[in-house]
C-alpha positions in Angstrom: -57.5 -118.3 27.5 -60.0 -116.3 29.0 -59.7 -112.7 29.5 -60.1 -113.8 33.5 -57.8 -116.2 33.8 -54.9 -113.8 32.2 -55.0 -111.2 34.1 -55.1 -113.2 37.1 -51.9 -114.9 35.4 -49.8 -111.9 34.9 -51.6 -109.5 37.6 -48.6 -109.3 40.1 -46.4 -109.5 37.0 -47.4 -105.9 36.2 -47.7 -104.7 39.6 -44.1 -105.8 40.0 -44.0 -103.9 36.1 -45.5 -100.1 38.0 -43.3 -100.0 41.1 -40.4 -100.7 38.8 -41.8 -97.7 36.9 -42.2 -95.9 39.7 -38.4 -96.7 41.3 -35.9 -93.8 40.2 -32.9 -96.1 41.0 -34.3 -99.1 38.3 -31.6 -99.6 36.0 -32.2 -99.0 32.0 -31.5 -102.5 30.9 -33.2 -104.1 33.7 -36.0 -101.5 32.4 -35.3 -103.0 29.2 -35.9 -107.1 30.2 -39.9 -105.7 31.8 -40.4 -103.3 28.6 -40.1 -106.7 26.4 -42.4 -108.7 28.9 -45.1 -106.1 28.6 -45.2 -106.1 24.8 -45.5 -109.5 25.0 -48.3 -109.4 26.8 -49.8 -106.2 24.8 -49.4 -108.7 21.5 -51.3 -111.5 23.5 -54.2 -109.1 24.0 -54.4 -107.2 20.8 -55.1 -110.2 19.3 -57.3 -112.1 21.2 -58.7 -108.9 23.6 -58.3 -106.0 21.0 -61.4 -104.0 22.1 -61.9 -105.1 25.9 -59.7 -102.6 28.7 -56.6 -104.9 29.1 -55.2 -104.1 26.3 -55.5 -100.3 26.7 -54.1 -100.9 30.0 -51.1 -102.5 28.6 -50.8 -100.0 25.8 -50.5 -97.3 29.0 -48.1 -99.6 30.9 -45.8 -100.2 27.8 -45.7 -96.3 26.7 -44.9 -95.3 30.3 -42.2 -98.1 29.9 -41.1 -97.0 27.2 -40.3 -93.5 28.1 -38.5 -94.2 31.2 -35.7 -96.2 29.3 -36.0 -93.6 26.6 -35.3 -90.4 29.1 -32.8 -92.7 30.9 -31.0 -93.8 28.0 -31.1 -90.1 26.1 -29.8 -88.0 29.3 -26.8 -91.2 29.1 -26.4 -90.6 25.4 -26.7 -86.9 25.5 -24.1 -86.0 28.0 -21.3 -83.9 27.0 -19.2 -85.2 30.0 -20.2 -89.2 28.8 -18.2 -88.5 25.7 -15.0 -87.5 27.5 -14.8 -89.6 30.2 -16.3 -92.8 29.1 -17.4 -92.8 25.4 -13.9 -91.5 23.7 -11.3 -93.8 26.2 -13.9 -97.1 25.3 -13.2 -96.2 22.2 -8.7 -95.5 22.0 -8.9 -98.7 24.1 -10.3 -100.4 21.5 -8.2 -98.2 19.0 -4.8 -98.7 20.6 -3.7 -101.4 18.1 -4.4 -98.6 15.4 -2.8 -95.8 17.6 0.7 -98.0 18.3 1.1 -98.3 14.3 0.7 -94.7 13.9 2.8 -93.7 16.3 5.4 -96.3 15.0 4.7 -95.1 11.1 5.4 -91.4 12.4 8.8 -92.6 14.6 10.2 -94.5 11.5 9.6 -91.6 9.0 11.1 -89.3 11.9 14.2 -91.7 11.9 14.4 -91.9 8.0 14.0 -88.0 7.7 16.9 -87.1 10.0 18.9 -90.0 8.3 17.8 -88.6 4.8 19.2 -85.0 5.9 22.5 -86.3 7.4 23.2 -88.1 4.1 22.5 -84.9 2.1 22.7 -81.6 3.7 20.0 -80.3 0.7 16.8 -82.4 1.3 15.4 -79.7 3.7 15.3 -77.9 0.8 13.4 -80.6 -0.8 11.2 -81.2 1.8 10.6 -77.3 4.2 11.1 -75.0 0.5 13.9 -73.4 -0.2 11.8 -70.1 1.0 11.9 -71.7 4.7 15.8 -72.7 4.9 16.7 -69.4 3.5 15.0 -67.4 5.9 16.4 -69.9 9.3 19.4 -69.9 7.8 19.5 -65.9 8.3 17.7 -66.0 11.6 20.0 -67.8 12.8 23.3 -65.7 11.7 21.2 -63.6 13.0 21.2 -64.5 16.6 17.5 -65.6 16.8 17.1 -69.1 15.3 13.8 -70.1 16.3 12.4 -66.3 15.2 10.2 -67.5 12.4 7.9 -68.1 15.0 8.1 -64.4 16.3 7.2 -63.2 12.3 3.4 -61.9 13.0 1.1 -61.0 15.9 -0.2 -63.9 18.4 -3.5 -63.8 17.5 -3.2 -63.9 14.1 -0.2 -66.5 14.1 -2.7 -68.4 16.2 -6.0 -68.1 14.5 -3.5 -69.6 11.1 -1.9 -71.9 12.9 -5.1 -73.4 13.8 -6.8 -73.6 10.6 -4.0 -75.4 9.4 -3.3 -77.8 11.8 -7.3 -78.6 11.7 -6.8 -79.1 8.3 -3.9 -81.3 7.9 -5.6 -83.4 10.9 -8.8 -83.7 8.7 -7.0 -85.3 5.7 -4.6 -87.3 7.9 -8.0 -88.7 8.9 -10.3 -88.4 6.1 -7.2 -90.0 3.5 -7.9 -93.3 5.5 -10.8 -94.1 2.9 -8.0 -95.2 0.2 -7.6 -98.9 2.7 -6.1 -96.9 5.4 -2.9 -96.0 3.2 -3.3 -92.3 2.5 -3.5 -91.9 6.3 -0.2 -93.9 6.8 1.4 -91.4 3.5 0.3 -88.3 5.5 2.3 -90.2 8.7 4.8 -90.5 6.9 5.2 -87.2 5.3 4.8 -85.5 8.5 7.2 -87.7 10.2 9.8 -87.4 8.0 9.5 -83.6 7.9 10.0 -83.1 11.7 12.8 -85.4 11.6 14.5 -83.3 8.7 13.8 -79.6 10.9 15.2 -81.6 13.8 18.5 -82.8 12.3 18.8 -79.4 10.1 19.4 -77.6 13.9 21.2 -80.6 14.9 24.0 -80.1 12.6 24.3 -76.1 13.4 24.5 -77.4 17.1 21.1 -75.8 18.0 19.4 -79.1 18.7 18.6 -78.0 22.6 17.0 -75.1 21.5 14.8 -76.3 18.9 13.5 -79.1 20.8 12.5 -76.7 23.2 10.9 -74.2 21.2 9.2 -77.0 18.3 8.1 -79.3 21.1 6.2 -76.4 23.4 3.3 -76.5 21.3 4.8 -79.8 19.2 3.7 -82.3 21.9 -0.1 -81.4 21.8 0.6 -80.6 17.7 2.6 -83.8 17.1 0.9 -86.0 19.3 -2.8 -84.8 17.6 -1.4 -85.5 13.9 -0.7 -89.0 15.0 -4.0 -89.9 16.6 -5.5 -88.9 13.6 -3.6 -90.9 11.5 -5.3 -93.8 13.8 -8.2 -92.1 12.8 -8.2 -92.6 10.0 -6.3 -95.8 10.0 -9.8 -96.8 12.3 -11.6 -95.4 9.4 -9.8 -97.9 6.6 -10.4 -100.8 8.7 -13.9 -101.0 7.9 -13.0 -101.5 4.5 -9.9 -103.9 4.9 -11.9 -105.7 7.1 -15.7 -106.1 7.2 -15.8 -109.2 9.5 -19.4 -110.3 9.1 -20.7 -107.4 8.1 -21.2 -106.1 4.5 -18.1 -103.9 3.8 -20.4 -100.6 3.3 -21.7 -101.3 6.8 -18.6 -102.1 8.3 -17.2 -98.9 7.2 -20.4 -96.9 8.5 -19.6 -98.2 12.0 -15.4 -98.0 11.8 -16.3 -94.2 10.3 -18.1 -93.1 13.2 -15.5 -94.5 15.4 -13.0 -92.8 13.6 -14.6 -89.3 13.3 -14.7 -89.1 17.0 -11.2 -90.0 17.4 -10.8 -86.5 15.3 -13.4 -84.6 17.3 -11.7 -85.8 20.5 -8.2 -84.3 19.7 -9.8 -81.4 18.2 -9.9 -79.2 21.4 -5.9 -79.9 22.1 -5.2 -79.0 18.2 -7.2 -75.4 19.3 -4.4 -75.4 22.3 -1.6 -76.2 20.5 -2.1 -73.5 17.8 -3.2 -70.9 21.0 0.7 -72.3 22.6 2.1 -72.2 19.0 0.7 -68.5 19.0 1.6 -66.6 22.5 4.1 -69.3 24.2 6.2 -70.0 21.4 7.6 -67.5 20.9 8.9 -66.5 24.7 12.2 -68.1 23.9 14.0 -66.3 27.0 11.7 -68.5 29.3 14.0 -70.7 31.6 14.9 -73.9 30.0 13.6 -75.9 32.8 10.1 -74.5 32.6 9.6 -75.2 29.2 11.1 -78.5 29.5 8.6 -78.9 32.2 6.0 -77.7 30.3 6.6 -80.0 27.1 6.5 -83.3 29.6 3.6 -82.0 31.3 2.0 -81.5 27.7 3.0 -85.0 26.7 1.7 -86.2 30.0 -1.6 -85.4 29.4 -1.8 -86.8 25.5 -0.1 -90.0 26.8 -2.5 -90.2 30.2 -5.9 -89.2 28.2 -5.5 -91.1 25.1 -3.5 -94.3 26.4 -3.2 -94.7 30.0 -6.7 -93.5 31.1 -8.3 -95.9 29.0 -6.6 -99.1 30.2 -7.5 -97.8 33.5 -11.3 -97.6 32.3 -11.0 -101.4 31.0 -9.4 -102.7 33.6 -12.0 -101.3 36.1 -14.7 -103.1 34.1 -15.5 -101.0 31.3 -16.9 -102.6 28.2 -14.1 -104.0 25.6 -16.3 -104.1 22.9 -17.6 -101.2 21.4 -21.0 -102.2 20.8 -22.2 -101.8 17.2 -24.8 -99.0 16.5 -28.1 -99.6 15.1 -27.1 -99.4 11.0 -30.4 -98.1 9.0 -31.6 -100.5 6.2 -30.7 -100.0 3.0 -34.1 -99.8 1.7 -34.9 -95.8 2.4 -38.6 -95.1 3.8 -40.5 -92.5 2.2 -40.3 -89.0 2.7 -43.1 -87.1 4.7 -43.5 -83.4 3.3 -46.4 -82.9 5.6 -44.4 -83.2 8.8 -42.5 -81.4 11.6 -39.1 -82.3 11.7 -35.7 -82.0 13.6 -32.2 -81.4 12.0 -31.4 -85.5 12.2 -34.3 -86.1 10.4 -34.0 -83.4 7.6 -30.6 -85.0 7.2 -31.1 -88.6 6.7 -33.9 -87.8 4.4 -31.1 -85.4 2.3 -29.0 -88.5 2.2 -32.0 -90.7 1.1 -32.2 -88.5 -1.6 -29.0 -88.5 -2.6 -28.8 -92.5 -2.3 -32.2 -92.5 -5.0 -31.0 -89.8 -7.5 -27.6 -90.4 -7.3 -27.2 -91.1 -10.7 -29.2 -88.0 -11.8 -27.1 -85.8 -9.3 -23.4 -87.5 -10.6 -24.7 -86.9 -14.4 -26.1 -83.3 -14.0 -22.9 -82.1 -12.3 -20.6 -83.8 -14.6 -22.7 -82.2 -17.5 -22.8 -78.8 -15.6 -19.0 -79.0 -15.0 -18.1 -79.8 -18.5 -20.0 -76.6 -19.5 -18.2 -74.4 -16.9 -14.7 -75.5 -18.0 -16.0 -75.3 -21.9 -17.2 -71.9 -21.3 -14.5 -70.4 -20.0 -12.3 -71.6 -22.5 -14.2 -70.2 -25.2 -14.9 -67.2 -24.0 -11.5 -66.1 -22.5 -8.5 -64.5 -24.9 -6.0 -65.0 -21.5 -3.6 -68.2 -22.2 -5.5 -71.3 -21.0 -2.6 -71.5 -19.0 -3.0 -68.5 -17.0 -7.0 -68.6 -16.7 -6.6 -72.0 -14.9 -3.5 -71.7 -13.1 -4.9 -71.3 -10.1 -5.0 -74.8 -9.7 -1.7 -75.7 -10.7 -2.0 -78.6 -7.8 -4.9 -79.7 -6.2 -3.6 -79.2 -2.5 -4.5 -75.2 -3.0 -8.7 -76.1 -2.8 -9.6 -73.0 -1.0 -7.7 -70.7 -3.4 -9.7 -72.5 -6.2 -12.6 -71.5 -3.9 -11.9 -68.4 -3.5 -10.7 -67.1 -6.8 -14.4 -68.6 -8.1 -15.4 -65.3 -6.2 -13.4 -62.6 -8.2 -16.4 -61.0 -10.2 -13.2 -59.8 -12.9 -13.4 -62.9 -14.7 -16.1 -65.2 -15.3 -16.6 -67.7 -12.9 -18.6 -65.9 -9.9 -21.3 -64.9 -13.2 -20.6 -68.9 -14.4 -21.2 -69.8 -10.4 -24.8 -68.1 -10.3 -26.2 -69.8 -13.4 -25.2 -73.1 -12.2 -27.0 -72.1 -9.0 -29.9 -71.2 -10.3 -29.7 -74.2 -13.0 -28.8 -76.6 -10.1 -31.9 -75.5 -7.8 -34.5 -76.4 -10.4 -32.9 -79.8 -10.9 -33.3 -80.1 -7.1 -36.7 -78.8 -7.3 -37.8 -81.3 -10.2 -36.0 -84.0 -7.8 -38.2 -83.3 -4.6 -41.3 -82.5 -6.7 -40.6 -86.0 -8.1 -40.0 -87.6 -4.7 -43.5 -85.7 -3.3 -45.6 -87.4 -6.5 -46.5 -83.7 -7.8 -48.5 -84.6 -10.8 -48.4 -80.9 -12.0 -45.2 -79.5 -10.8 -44.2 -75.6 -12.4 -44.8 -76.0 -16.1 -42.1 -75.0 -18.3 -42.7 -71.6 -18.7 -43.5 -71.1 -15.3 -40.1 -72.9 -14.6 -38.1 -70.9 -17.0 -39.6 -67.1 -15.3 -38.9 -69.1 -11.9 -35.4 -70.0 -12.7 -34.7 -66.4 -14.3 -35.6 -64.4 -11.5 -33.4 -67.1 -9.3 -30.5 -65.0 -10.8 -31.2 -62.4 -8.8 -30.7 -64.0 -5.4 -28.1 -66.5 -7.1 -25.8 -63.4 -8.3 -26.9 -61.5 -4.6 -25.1 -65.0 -3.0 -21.8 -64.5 -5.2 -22.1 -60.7 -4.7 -21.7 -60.8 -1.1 -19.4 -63.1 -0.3 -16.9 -61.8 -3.1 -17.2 -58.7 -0.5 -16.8 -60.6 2.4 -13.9 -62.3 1.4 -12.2 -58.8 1.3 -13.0 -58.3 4.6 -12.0 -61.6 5.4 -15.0 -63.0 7.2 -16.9 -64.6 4.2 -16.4 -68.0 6.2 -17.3 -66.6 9.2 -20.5 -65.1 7.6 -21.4 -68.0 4.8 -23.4 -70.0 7.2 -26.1 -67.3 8.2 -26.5 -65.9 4.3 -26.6 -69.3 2.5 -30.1 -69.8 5.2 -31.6 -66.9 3.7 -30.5 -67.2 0.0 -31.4 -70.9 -0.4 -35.0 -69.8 1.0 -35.8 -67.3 -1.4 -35.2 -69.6 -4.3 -37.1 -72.8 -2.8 -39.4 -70.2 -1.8 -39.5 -68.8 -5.8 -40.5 -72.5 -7.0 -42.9 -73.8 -3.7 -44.9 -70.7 -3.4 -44.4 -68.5 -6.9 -43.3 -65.6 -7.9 -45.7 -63.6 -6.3 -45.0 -64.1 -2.6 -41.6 -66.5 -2.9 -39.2 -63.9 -2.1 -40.9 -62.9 1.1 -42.5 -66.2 2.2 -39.0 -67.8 2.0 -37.6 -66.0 4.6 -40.3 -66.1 6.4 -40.2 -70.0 6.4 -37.3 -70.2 7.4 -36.7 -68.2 10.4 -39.4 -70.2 11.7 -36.9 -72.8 12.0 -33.5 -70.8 11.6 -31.6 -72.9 14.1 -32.7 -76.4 12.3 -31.3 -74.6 9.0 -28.1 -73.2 10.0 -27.3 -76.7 11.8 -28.3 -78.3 8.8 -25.7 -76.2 7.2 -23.0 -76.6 9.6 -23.3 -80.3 9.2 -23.2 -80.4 5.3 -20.2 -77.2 5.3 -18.2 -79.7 7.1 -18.9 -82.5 5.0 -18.4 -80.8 1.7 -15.0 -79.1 3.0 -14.3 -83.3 4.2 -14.8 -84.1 0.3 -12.8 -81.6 -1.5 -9.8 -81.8 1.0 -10.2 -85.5 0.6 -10.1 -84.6 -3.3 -7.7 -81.8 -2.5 -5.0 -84.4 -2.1 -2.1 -84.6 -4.2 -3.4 -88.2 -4.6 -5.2 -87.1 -8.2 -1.8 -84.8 -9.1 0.1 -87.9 -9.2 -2.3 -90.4 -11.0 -2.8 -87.4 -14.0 1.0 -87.2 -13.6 1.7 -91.2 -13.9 -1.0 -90.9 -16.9 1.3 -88.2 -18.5 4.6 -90.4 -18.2 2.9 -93.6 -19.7 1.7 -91.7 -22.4 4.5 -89.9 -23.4 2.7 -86.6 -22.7 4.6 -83.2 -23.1 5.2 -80.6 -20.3 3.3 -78.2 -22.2 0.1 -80.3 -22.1 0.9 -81.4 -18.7 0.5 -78.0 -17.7 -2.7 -77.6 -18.9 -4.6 -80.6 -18.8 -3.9 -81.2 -15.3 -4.8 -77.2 -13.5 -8.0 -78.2 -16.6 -8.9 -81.5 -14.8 -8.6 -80.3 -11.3 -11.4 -76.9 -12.0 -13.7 -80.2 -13.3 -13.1 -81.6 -10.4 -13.4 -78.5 -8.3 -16.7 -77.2 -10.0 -18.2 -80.7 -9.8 -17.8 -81.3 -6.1 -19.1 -77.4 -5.6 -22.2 -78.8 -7.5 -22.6 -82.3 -5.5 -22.1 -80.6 -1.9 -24.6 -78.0 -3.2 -27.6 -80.3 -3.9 -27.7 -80.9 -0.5 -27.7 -77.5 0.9 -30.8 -77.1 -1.6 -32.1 -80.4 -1.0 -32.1 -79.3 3.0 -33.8 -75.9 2.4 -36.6 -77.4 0.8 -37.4 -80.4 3.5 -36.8 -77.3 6.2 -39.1 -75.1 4.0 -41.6 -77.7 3.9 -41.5 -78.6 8.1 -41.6 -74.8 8.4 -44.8 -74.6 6.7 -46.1 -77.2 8.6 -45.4 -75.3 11.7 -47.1 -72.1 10.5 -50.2 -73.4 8.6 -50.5 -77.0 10.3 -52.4 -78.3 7.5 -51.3 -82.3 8.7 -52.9 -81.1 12.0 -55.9 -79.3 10.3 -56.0 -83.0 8.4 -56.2 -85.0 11.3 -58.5 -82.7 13.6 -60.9 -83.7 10.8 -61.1 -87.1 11.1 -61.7 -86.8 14.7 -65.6 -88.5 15.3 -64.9 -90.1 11.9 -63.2 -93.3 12.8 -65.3 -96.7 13.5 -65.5 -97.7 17.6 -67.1 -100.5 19.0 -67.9 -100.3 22.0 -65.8 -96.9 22.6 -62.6 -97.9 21.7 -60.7 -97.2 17.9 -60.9 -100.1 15.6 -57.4 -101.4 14.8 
């Protein structure tokens, strides 16, 4: 066809194409129908009118296409309020299979709990500690049965109360990897324990009373724990059921789905622990306002997270979730010469991951052998006492911590491995970049020594922290710095490292400590996952088969679970160093633009024919 004859074809085409441009009222996906007519037509021309002014025409009519739906579909996507009022309820809606077998895994426990405690008036022992019945048992001769909850100050009760809940909320959800069941075990144990500390006042004729003071904060409390048991029941389903999808894909999308099911009850687990912390406790508050109170509070978890959907759908929302767009498996490769945002730093650290994963799992076993090794050689304490720490596995920040107390080994054991890990990383993204002469051995070795310094520094300070009690507070603006004085030691040398690091990275600060953020809370994801008493019990089914004595019991199990503890330090880890190079490398994009220095170079350089770029 001559050139002519198509634009007379499709002229009033693409005027109809720039008024819709032009109309702020045009609707995205109606935006969306034009955008693939213009391409089409963009194709047509490239090929048989590449260096004539219809297709540059086109080219501007399909960018300015293009950016529209973009901006419309990016304010849509990036709106707090979308997430609340239409995003999350799309979402229980389609989760309220998963949500009604929670809640009816939770009610059953709760019924087998009380029936468990009327049958024998010692399994509250079993289940709330003998610590816990002793003390309510004297509250209430007391006078005060419920004063466990008056024991320490508001804010602190709250702040603890919090932490906890968050965390028992992240398992319940993050246990649904093992097929859904550890999410429905968590139900069930937290079922059955309310139903016990309900029946245990029952039968002292203090039922009113506790139901009043457990279920002012319990109904936000309670009714959180169980949506995150759908959670993570949402999160299993994936791998139960794939559908048409491969089952790693179906579990990208069900994850997603299920991880903000968690971040939406997130805010009311914050309200319950504030309620759990100043409300609580005012047990002298008239019985019919904190009745009032607890239906109210239920009231909202029921209308928000059951009624309020159905609502949504039956108005005409969507009842399909629709799938997001799942990256290929095959992973693109990485540009070092490049400015780049915090998703893209990301992906690329998980890219990494995905092509040295075997290198990564075999370095930290290897390094976690040696750290167990060495401290059982070098330590003349019982091997019973050096590792009893981690007596069970449930305890993973006081593993965590004591790796700080610079009195024994490990903090000095922690550096080393630091240092050791972040030249692996380095040989990994020198690899990755095709250096053909990355640091030479020597050079390496000096490198890796004077590593130790800020390694040891790292330890240092947040063993000093953690007396003050703010080393998580504080962890995610040091580890920034630290990280970029090492990659700084290996990408720029010893002479100007130390300084050039930090320089790097306060060019792009916020990128880094987002970057951070996002792998802090997926590394605290996998060792609570691992955290479980899931491992306790197969090491303790291992021991029974086996015929294995207490005594060995007792150590090969705290000795298996500081492996574990060391090796998943060492995994999460490559990632933070993985991330402070890729920032380190976008930072020194943005102060020496050598890409941009690249490309302003070739300008006058490329062929034209008749005034237009070859393509």
């Amino acid at each position: 066809m001559k050139e002519t004859n198509f634009i007379k074809q499709n002229r009033e085409k693409w005027e109809r194409l720039e008024k819709a441009i032009d109309n702020p009222n045009e609707k995205a996906d109606e935006l969306s129908d034009l955008f693939i007519q213009v391409t089409d037509d963009l194709s047509y021309s490239r090929t048989f009118y590449p260096n004539r002014s219809i297709r540059a025409y086109l080219n501007w009519l399909a960018q300015r296409l293009f950016f529209k739906i973009y901006r419309a579909k990016k304010l849509k996507k990036k709106s707090f309020f979308n997430f609340w009022t239409d995003e999350l309820p799309q979402i229980m809606y389609e989760s309220r299979k998963e949500v009604l077998l929670a809640f009816v895994v939770f009610v059953l426990s709760f019924l087998i709990g009380a029936l468990s405690q009327s049958m024998d008036p010692h399994f509250a022992n079993i289940i709330l500690g003998d610590a816990y019945v002793d003390e309510t048992i004297k509250n209430i001769e007391s006078g005060d049965p419920l004063a466990i909850y008056k024991s320490s100050g508001p804010f602190g009760m709250a702040v603890g109360i919090i932490s906890n809940n968050l965390y028992v909320a992240l398992l319940c959800f993050l246990l649904g990897v093992f097929a859904s069941v550890g999410s429905i075990g968590m139900l069930v144990s937290n079922g059955v324990m309310v139903g016990v500390f309900q029946y245990f006042f029952y039968e002292r004729g203090l039922l009113g009373e506790s139901f009043l003071t457990i279920w002012t904060h319990g109904a936000f409390e309670i009714s959180a724990i169980i949506l995150a048991g759908a959670a993570g029941i949402v999160l299993g389903k994936g791998l139960l059921f794939p559908g048409t999808y491969h089952r790693l894909k179906a579990f990208q999308v069900t994850a997603q789905r299920g991880l903000k099911i968690y971040l939406g009850i997130v805010p009311f687990i914050i309200i319950a622990g504030i309620i759990e912390g100043y409300i609580t406790r005012m047990t002298n508050t008239p019985d019919i306002i904190r009745l009032s109170f607890i239906l109210i509070s239920f009231g909202i978890m029921v209308g928000y997270f059951v009624i309020y959907p159905i609502i949504k759908h039956r108005r005409g929302a969507r009842s399909k979730i629709p799938v997001p767009y799942l990256q290929p498996d095959n992973d693109a490769p990485i540009e070092f010469n490049k400015t780049k945002t915090t998703g893209e730093i990301f992906k690329e650290i998980l890219s990494l991951y995905r092509k040295y994963a075997q290198s990564i799992i075999a370095y930290s076993v290897g390094m976690s052998l040696f750290f167990v090794l060495t401290i059982i050689m070098t330590s003349d304490k019982e091997m019973t006492e050096v590792f009893s720490f981690t007596k069970y596995f449930g305890n993973a920040m006081s593993s965590l911590y004591r790796l700080l107390d610079f009195k024994e080994i490990f903090p000095y054991l922690n550096a080393l491995l630091l240092s050791a890990t972040a030249w692996f990383a380095y040989r990994i993204v020198s690899k990755e970049k095709k250096e053909t002469t990355p640091l030479s051995p020597l050079s390496g070795l000096w490198v890796g020594l004077l590593s130790l310094i800020p390694a040891l520094g790292f330890m240092f300070i947040l063993s000093f922290l953690r007396t003050l009690g703010i080393s998580v507070l504080l962890f995610p603006i040091i580890l920034p710095i630290v990280l970029s004085m090492i990659v700084g030691l290996y990408q720029s040398g010893v002479g100007s490292g130390f300084l050039r690091g930090p320089q790097y990275v306060f060019k792009q600060l916020g990128v880094e400590m987002a970057l951070n953020m996002i792998i802090i809370f997926l590394g605290f994801s996998i060792i609570s996952l691992a955290s479980s008493t899931i491992l306790y019990y197969l090491v303790y089914f291992f021991g029974m088969n086996f015929q294995a004595d207490n005594e060995w019991m007792a150590l090969i199990i705290p000795v298996l679970f500081t492996f574990m503890t060391e090796f998943l330090i060492l995994w999460v880890f490559f990632g933070f160093l993985f991330g402070a190079h890729l920032t380190w490398f976008s930072a020194k994009e943005i102060m020496e633009a050598n890409n941009l220095q690249e490309a302003i170079q070739k300008i006058g350089t490329e062929k034209r024919i008749k005034g237009m770029l070859r393509e």
